[in-house]
MIDOSE-1310 file (N, C-alpha, C; in nm, 2 decimals, decimal comma, always signed):
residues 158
xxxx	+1,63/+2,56/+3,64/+1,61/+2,63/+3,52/+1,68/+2,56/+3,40; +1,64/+2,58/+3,29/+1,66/+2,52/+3,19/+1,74/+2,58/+3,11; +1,87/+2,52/+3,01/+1,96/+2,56/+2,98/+1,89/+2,61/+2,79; +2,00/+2,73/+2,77/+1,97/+2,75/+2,61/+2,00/+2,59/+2,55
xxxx	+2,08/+2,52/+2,59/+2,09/+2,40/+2,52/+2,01/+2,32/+2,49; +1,96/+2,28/+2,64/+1,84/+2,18/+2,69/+1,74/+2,22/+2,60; +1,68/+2,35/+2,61/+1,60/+2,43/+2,53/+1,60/+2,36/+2,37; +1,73/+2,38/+2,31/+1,75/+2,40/+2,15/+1,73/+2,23/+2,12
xxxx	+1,79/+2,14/+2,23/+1,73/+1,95/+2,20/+1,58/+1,99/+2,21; +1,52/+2,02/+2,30/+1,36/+1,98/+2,34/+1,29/+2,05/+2,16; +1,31/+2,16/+2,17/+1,27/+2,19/+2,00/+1,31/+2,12/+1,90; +1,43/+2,11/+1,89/+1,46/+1,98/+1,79/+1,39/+1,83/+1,80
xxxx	+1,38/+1,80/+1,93/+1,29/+1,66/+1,93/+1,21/+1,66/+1,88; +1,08/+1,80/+1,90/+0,97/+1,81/+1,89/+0,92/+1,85/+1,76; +1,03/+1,93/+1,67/+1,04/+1,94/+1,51/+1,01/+1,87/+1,46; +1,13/+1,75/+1,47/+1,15/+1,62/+1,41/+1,01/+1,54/+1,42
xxxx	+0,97/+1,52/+1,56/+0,84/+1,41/+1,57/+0,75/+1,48/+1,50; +0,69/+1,65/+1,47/+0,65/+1,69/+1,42/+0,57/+1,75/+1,36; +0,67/+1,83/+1,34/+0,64/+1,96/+1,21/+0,61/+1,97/+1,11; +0,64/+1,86/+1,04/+0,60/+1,79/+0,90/+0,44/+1,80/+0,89
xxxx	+0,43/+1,69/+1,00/+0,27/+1,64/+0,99/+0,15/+1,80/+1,06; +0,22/+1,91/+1,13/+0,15/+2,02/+1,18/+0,14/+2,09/+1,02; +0,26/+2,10/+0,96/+0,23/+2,18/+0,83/+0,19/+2,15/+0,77; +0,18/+2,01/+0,76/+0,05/+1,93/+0,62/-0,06/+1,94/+0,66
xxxx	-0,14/+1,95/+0,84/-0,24/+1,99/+0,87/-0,26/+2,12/+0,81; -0,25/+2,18/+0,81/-0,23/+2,36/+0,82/-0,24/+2,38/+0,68; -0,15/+2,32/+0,61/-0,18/+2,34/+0,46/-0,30/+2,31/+0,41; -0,33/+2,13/+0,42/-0,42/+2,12/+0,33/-0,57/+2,17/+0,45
xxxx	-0,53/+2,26/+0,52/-0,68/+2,31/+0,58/-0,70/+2,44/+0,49; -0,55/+2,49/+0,53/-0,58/+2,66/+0,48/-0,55/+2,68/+0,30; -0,49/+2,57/+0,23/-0,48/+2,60/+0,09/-0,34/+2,68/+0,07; -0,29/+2,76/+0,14/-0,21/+2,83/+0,11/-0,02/+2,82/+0,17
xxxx	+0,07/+2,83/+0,12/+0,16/+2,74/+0,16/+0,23/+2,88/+0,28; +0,24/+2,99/+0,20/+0,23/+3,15/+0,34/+0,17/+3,13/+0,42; +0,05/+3,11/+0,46/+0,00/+3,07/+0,56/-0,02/+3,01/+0,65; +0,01/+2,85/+0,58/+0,05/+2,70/+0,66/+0,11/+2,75/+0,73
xxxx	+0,24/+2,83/+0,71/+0,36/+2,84/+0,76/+0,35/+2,93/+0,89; +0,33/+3,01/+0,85/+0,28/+3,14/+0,97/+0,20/+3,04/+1,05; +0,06/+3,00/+1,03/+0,03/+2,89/+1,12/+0,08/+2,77/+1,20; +0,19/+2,70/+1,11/+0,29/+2,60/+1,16/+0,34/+2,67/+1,29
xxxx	+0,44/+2,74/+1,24/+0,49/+2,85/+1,35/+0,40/+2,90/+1,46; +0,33/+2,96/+1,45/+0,24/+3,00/+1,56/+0,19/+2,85/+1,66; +0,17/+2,71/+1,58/+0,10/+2,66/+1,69/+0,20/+2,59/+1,72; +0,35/+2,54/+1,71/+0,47/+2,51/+1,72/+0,48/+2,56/+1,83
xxxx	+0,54/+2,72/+1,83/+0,58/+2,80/+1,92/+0,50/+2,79/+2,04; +0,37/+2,83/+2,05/+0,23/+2,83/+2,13/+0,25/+2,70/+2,20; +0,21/+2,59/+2,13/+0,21/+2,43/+2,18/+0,38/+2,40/+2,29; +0,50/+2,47/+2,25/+0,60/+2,43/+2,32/+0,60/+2,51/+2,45
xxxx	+0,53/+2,65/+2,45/+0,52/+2,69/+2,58/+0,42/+2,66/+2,65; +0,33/+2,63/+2,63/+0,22/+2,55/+2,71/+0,24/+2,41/+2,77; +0,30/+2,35/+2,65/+0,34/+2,19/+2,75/+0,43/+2,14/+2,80; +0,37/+2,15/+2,93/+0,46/+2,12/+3,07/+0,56/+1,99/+3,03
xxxx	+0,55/+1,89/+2,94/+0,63/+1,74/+2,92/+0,66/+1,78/+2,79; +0,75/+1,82/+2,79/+0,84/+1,85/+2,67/+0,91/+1,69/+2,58; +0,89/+1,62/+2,63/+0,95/+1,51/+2,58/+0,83/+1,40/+2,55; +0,72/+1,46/+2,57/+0,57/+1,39/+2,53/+0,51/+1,46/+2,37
xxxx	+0,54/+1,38/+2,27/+0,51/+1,42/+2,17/+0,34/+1,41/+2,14; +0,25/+1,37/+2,19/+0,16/+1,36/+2,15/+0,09/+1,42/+2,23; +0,12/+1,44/+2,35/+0,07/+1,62/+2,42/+0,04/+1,73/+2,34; +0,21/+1,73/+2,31/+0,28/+1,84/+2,22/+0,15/+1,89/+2,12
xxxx	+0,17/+1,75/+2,03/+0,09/+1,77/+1,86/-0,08/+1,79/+1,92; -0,17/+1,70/+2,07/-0,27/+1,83/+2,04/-0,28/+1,93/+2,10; -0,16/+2,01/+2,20/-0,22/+2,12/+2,18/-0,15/+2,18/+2,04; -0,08/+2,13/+1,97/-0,08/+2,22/+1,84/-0,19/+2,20/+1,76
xxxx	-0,26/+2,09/+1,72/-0,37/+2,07/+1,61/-0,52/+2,18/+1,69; -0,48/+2,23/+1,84/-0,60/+2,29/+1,88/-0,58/+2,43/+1,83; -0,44/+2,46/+1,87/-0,40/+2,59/+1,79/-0,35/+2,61/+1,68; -0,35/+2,52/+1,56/-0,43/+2,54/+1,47/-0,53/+2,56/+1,38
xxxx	-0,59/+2,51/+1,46/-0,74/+2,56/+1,46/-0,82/+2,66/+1,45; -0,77/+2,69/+1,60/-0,81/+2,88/+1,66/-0,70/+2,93/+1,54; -0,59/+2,96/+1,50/-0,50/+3,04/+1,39/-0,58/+3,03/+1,29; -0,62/+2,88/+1,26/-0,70/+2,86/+1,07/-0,81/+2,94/+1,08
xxxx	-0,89/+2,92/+1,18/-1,02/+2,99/+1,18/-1,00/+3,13/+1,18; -0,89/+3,19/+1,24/-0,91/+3,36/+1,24/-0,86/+3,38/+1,10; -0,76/+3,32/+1,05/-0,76/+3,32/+0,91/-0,87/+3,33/+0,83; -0,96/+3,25/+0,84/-1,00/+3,21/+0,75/-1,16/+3,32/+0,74
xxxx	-1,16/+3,36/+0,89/-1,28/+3,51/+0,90/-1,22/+3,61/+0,80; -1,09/+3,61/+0,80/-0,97/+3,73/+0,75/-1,06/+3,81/+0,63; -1,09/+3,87/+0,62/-1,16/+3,96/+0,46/-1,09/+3,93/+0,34; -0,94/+3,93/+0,35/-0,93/+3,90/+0,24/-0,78/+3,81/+0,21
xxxx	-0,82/+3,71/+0,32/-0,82/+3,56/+0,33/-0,93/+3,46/+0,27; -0,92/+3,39/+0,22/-1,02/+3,31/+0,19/-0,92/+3,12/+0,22; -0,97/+3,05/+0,27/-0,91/+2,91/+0,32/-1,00/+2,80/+0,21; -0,87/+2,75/+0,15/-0,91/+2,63/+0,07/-0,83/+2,54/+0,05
xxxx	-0,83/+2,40/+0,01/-0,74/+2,28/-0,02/-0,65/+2,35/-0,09; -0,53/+2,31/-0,09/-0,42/+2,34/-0,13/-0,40/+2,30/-0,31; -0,38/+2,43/-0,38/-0,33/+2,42/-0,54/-0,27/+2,30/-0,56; -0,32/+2,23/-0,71/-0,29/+2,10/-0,72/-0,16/+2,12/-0,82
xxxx	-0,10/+2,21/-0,86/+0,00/+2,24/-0,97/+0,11/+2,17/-0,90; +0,23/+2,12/-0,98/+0,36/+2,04/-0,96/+0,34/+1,86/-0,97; +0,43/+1,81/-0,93/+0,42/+1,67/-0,97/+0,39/+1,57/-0,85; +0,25/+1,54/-0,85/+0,14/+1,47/-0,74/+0,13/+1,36/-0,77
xxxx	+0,05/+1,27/-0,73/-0,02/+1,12/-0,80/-0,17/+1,12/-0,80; -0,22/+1,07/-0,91/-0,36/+1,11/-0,91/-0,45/+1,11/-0,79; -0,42/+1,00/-0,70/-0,47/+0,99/-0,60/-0,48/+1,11/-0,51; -0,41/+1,15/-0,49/-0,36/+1,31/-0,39/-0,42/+1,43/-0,45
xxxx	-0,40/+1,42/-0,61/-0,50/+1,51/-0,69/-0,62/+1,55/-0,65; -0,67/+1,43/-0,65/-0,85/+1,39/-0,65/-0,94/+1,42/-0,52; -0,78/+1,37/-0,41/-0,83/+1,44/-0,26/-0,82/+1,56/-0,25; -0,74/+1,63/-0,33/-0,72/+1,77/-0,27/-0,85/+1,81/-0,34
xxxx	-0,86/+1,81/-0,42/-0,97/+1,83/-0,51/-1,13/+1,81/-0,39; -1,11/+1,73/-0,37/-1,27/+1,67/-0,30/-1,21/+1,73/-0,15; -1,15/+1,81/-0,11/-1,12/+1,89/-0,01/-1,17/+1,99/-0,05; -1,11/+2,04/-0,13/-1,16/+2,23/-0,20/-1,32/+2,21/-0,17
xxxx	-1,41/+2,12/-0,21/-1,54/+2,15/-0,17/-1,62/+2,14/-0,03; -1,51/+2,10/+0,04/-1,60/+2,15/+0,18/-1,53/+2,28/+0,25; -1,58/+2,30/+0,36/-1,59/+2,44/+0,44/-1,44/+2,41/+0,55; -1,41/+2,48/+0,62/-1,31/+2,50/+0,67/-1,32/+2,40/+0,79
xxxx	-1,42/+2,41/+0,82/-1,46/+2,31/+0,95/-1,46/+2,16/+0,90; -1,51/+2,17/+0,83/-1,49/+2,00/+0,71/-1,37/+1,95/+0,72; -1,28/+2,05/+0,67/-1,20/+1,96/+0,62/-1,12/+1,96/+0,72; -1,08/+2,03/+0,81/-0,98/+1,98/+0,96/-1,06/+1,87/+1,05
xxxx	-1,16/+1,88/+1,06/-1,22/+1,75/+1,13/-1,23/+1,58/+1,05; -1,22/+1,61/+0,87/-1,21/+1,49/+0,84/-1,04/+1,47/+0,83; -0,94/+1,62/+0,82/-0,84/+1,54/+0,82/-0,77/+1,49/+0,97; -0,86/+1,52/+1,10/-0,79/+1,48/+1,21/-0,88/+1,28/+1,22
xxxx	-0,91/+1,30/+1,08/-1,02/+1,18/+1,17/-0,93/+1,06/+1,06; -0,91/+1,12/+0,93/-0,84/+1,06/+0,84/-0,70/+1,02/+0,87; -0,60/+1,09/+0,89/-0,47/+1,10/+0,90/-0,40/+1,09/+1,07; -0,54/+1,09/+1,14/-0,51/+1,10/+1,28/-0,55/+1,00/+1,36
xxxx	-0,64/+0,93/+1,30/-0,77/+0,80/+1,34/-0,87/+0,88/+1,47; -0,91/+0,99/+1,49/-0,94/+1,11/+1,56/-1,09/+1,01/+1,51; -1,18/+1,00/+1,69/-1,30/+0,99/+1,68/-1,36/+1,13/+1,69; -1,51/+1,09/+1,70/-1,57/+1,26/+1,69/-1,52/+1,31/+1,82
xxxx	-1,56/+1,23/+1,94/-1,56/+1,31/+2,04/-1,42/+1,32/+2,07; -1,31/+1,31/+2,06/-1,18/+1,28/+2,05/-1,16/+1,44/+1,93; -1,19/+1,47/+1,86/-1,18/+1,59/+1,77/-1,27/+1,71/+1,79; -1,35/+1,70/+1,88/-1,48/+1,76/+1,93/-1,42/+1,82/+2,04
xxxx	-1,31/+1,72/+2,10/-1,25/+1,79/+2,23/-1,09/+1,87/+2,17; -1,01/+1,81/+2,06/-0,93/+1,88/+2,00/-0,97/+2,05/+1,93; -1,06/+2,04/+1,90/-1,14/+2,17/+1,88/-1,19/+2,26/+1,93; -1,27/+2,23/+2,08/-1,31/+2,28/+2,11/-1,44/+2,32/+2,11
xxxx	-1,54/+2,23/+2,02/-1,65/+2,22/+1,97/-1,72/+2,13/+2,04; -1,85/+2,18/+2,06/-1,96/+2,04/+2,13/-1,98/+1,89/+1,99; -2,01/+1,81/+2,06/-1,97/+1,67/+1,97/-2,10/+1,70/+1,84; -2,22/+1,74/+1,94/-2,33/+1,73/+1,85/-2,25/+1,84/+1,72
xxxx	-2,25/+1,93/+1,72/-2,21/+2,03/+1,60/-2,07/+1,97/+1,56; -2,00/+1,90/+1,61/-1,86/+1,83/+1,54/-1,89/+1,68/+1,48; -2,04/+1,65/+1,51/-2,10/+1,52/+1,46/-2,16/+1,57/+1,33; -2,23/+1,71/+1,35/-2,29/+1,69/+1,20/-2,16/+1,77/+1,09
xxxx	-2,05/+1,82/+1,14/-1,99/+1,84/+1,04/-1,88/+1,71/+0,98; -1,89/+1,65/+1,08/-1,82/+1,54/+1,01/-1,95/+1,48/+0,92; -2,06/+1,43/+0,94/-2,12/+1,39/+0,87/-2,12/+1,43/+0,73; -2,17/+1,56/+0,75/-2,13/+1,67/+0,58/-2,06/+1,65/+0,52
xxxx	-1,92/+1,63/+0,59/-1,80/+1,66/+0,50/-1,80/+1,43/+0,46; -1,81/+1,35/+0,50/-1,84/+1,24/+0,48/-1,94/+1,24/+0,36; -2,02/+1,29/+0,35/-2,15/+1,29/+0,27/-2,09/+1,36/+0,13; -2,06/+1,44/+0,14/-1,97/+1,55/+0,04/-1,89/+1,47/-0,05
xxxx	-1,78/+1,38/+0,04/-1,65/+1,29/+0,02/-1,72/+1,20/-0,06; -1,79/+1,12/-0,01/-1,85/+1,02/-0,09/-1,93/+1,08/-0,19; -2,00/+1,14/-0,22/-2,07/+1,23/-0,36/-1,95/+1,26/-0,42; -1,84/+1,31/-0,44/-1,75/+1,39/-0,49/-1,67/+1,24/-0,59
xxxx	-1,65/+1,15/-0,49/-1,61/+1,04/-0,50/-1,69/+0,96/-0,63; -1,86/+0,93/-0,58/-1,95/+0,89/-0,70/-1,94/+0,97/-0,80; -1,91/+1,11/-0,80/-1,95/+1,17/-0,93/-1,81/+1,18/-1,03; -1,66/+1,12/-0,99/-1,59/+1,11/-1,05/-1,59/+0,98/-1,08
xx	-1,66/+0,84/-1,05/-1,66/+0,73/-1,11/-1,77/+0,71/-1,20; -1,86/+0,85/-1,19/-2,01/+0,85/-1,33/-1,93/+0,84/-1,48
């Protein structure tokens, strides 16, 4: 059995490799910085009791990016929740602006599948199985949200 100590390193490890990158998922899915959080947390906590190799970080992170998912999505059913790119107010670079921006206009499913594919190098079928989703229906949403990206993209270089 495993010591409160043992315990309090394995959390710390798994913080550290991280939490950072779970709450920047979670944010720019759900828009909301209360929420990330509560999300971060839930798939943090969730992800460390489920995996058996506590010293395997990349276990860890997908089962957290899956239970984030399931959390975003019940969120984002919420009545009076609504899930969007994260508020652009404070001091950003235009670049980051422009993404968040051309985030806000896709759907919830959009934007966690391009940001596991973007930020994660996550193929479809590879994010199709992080999801939980059949490839065909995780093929045409990535497509969308690609199609979107690049329109959003042309229509700020018109």
């Amino acid at each position: 059995m495993e010591t409160g100590r043992e315990i309090q390193k394995q959390v710390e490890f798994l913080y550290q490799a991280a939490a950072r990158q779970l709450y920047n998922m979670a944010l720019y899915t759900v828009g909301d910085r209360e929420a990330a959080e509560e999300i971060t947390i839930h798939a943090f906590t969730g992800a460390f009791r489920k995996c058996s190799d506590k010293t395997n970080v990349d276990l860890f992170k997908e089962q957290s990016i899956k239970l984030i998912y399931r959390h975003g999505r019940k969120l984002q059913r919420s009545p009076d929740r609504r899930c969007t790119a994260p508020e652009t107010a404070g001091q950003i670079s235009a670049g980051k602006k422009e993404f968040i921006q051309m985030l806000s206009g896709l759907s919830f499913d959009e934007r966690y599948i391009l940001l596991l594919f973007c930020w994660h190098g996550f193929s479809v079928r590879q994010i199709a199985k992080a999801i939980g989703r059949p490839v065909f229906l995780t093929r045409r949403h990535f497509e969308s949200a690609i199609h979107k990206a690049v329109n959003y993209r042309t229509s700020c270089v018109d």
